[in-house]
N, C-alpha and C positions, 0 to 999 in steps of 0.2 A: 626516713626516706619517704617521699612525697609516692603516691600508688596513685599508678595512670593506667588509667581506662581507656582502650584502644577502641573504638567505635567499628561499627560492621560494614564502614563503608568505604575501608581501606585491606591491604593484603598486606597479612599477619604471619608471622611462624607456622603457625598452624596452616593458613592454607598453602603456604609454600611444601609443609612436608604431604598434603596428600596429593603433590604437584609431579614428585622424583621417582623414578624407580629404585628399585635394591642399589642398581650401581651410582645413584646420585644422578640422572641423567634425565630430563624431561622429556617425556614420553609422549605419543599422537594422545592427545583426550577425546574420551570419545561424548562427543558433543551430543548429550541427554537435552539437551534446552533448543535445538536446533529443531527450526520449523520448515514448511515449504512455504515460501510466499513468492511465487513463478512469476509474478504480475508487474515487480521491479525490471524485468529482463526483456518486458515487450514494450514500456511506455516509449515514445518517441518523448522528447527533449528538448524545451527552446528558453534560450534565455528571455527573463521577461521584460518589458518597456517601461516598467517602473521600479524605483527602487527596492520597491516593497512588495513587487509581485509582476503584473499582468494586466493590461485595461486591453479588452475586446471590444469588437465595434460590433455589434448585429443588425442587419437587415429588422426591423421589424414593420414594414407596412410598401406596399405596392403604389408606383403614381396607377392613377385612373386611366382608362383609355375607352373611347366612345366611337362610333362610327359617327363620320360627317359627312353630310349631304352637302352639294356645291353650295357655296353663296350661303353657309351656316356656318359661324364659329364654333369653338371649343371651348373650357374652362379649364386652365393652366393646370396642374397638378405638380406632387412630387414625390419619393418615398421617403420614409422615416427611419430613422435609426435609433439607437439607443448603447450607450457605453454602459459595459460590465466590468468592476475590477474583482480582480482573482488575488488573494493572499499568499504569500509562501511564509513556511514556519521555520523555526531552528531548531535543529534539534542538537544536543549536544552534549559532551559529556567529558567528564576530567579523569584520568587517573594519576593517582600519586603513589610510591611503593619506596618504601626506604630503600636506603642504595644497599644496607649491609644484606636486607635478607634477598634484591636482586642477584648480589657478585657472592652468594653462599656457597655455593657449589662451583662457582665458574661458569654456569648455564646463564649467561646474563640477556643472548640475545634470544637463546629459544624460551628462555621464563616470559620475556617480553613478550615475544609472540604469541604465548598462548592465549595472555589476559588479551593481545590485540584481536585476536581471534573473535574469543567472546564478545569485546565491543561492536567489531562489524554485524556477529549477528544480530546483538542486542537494537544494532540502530536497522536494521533490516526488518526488523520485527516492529520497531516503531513508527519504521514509515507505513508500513504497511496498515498498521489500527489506524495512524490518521487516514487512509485510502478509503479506508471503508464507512471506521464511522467520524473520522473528525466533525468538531460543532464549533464554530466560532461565538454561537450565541452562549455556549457552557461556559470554555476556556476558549477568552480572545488570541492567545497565541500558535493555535493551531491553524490550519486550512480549512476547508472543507470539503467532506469525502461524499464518496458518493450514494450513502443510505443516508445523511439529512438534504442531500439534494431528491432522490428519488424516494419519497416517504408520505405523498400526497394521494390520492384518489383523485382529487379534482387538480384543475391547474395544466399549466402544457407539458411538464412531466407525466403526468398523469396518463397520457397516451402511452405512455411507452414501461408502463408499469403490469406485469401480469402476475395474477395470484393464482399462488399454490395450494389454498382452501385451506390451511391450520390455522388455528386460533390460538388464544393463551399465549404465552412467552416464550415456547419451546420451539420455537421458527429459525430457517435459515435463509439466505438469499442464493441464486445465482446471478451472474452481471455479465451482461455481455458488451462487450467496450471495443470500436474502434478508433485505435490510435493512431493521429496522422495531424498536423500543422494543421487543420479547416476544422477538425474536429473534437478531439481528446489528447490532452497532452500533458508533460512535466514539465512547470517550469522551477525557475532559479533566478532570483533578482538580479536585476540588470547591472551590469559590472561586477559581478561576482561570480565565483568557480562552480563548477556543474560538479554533480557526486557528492561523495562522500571525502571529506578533508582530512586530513591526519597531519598532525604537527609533535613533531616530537622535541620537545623543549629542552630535555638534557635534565644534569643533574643541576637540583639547584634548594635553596634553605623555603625548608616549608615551615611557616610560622603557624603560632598557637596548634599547637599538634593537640591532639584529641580533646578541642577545646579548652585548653590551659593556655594561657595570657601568657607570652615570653618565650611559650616551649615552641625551642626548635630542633628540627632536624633534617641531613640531606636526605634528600628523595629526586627520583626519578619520577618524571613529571611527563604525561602526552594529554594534549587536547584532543577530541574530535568533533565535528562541527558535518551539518548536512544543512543547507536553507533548499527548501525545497517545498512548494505547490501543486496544487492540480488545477488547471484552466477547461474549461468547458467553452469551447467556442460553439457546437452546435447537440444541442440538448437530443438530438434526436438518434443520436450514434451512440448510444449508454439504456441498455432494457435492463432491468432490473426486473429480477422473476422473487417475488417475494411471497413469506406465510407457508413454505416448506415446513411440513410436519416433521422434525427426527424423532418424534418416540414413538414415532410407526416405521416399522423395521421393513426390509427388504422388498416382496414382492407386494405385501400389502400397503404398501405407502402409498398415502391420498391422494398426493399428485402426479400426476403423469408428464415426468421429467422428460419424457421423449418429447412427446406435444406440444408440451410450456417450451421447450427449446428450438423446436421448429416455428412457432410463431415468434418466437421474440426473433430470428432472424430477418423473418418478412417486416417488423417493424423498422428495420434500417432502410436507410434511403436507400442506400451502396453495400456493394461489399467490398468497393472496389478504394474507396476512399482511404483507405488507410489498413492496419496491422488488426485485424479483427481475431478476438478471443473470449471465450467461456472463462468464468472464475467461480469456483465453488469449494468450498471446504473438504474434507479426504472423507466425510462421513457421507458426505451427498456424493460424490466420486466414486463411492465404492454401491452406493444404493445403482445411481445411473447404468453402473454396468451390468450390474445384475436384471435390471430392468430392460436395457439391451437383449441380454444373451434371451430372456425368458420371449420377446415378442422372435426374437429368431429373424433378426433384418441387418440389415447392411447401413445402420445410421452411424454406428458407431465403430471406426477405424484406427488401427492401430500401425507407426510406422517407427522401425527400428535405427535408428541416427548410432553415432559412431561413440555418443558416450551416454544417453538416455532412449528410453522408451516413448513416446508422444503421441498420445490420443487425441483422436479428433473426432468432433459431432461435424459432418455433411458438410467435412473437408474444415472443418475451424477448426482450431485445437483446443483444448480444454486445457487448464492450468489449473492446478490447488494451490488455495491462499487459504492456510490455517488461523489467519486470523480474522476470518470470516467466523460469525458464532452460531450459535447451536440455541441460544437463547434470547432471541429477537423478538421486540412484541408484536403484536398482527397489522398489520394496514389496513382499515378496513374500508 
């Protein structure tokens, strides 16, 4: 008898039984891997104009204008533009689960569910790392997020970049982002579906099972699929507050997260333009507050909604994205 080796990146006996309760019956799991990434729930949405993404048109240059005296011409002028295209990525992911350890117990649609469970988070989690730090120069099949957009001192990001004084690698960011069609948005290639896609394929013969030529067997098969971008139409509605020290704890942390917050506001044109929000990690969320309560002011607001709690700096709200890190190197 030929011995096959089932690979890790399928679901086994094994992970089925630590799936059941006593009575055989799959139970709510309680989701250890689950993050906050708030910052899916505020972008605004637009499908993009090209296949592959998003082309922006920008303003870059003014025509000329002079005062004329009677009986003196002028010299024609015009303004300039320039085209920007924006990328969207895919993300994507297969599951395949033999039918027998599916229909084991009879829990076939709540076993389903759980593993669907974990994919949405898993792809929630992945859009979120490309937001912050996608690099299309690393890995061409990602987007670009907004720490290799805002990562310059010089340049016309640059303006809108404020440091938090840490040095070394131990750095985090805060972002402040408004989202609206003129200025910050999600896109999704043109003719294709917005979200997150789920296809559930049914049963059907999956070949070469754990790498063996011939071996098959029935499995329960779902796709998921998300193509999805970030478009930057106007660079001036994205502050990035970078060089946050976390391994200065509480009250003594170098930066002064009230300050650095209050200016990167005034760095927006508007506040009016679009769905304006703070993004910061739960480690800099829990410093901010403490920093709060200790100057004894009224910057920081808290308001009670009918199924979350939601803070806000000077009426914006603040959102934690855990996939914001803790070990960023400095801007200098």
């Amino acid at each position: 008898m030929t011995q096959v080796v089932v690979g890790t990146n399928v679901v086994t006996l094994a992970d089925w039984a630590t799936r059941v309760d006593p009575e055989g019956k799959i139970p709510i799991i309680v989701e250890l891997l689950a993050q906050k990434n708030e910052v899916i729930s505020d972008m605004h949405w637009m499908e993009g104009n090209l296949p592959t993404g998003h082309r922006i048109i920008q303003r870059t240059g003014l025509p000329t204008v002079m005062a004329r005296s009677l009986n003196q011409g002028i010299t024609p002028s015009k303004s300039t533009t320039t085209a920007v295209d924006e990328t969207t990525a895919m993300l994507e992911g297969f599951l395949e689960i033999d039918k027998d350890i599916v229909e084991l117990n009879g829990e076939e649609a709540a076993f389903r569910m759980s593993e669907a469970d974990a994919f949405i988070e898993g792809m929630n989690q992945g859009f979120a790392q490309l937001l912050a730090y996608g690099d299309p120069t690393l890995a061409p099949a990602v987007f670009r997020g907004l720490a290799p957009r805002y990562n310059l001192s010089t340049g016309y990001s640059g303006q809108n970049i404020l440091k938090g004084g840490g040095s070394a690698s131990v750095n985090t960011s805060i972002y402040l982002v408004c989202w609206g069609p003129n200025s910050v948005f999600g896109i999704f290639p043109k003719g294709s579906q917005a979200g997150l896609q789920h296809r559930d394929l049914g049963l059907q013969v999956v070949e070469n099972v754990a790498g063996i030529g011939g071996a098959r067997m029935l499995a329960y098969r779902e796709h998921w699929q998300w193509k999805c971008g970030l478009a930057v139409a106007d660079w001036r509605y994205i502050v990035r507050i970078c060089n946050i020290d976390t391994t200065i704890t509480s009250n003594n942390i170098a930066a002064d997260l009230i300050s650095l917050m209050s200016r990167a506001i005034d760095r927006l044109p508007s506040l009016t333009a679009g769905r304006c929000a703070f993004y910061m990690n739960r480690t800099i969320f829990s410093i901010l507050k403490i920093q709060a309560l200790a100057k004894s002011n009224y910057a920081l607001s808290v308001e009670e909604g009918l199924t979350q709690i939601e803070y806000k700096f000077l009426g914006i709200p603040i959102r934690k994205v855990d996939q914001i890190l803790n070990t960023e190197s400095t801007i200098s």
